[in-house]
N, C-alpha and C positions, 0 to 999 in steps of 0.2 A: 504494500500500500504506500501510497506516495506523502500520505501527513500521519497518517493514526500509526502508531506505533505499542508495543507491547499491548496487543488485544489481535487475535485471530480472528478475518476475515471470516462470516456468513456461520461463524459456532457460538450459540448464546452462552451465557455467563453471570453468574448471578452476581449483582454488583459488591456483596457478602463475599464472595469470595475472589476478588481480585486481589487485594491487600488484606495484610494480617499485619498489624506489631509486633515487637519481639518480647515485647514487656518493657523493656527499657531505653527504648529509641522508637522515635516517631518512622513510620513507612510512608514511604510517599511513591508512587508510577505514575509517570505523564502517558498520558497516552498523544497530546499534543503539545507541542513547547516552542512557542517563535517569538519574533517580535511583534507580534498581534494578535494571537490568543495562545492562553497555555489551559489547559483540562490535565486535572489531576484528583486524585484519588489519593486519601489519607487516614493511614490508620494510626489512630492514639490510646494509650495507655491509660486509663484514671488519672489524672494529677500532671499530665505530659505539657507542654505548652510551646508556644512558637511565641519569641517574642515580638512586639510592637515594630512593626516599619514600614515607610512609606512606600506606597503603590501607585502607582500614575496610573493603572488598568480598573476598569472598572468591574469589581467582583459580585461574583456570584456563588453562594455555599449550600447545595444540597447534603443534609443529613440523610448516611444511609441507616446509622447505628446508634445508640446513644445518644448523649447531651455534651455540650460545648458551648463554651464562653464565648462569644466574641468581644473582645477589647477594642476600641476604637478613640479619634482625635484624643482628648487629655483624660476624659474620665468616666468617656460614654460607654456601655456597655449589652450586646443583646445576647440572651441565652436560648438557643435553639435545640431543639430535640428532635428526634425521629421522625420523619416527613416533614419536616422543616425546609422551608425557601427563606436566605436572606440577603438581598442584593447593597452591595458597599458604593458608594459612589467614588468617581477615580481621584485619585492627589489624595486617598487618605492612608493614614499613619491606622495599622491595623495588627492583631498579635491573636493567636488560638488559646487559650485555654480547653482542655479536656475536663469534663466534671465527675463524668464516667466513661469506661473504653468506649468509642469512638471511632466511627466510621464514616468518611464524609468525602464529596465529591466538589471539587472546587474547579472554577469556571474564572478565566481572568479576562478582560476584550479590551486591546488598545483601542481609545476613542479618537 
């Protein structure tokens, strides 16, 4: 395939099982990575986190698994769960918190 990567053409996949954590390090698979969008797929540990930094793409976080923090500008905060959609708008300063394991599908789009 010419953009999608680590995902096998025309064989379904339950989005559960693309990514696993190890227990002690965040997993991350792109399946697309450029300078205009990147899709990625994230598994966290209970208590795991990604710290705060700035984004110029404007994100988009589907939960597959669990709950998770989002941290955002100085001191805003959204907690989303399992079928959860939360869209970040771009130029912001943003960081994950995991609340519990954690499985989530993230969406970035250069504007």
């Amino acid at each position: 395939m010419k953009y999608l990567r680590n995902i096998k053409p025309f064989e379904p996949i339950s989005m559960t099982d693309i990514i696993s954590n190890t227990g002690n390090t965040i997993a991350s698979k792109a399946l697309i990575d450029n300078e205009n969008i990147e899709i990625r797929f994230f598994s966290f540990a209970s208590e795991e986190d990604i710290d705060k930094e700035h984004y110029e793409m404007e994100t988009l976080f589907v939960m597959i698994e669990g709950s998770v923090k989002i941290l955002y500008n100085e001191n805003d905060e959204v907690v989303i769960n399992k079928g959860d959609i939360v869209a970040l708008e771009a130029n912001t300063d943003y960081g994950v918190k995991a609340l519990t394991n954690s499985k989530l599908f993230n969406i970035l789009v250069k504007v």
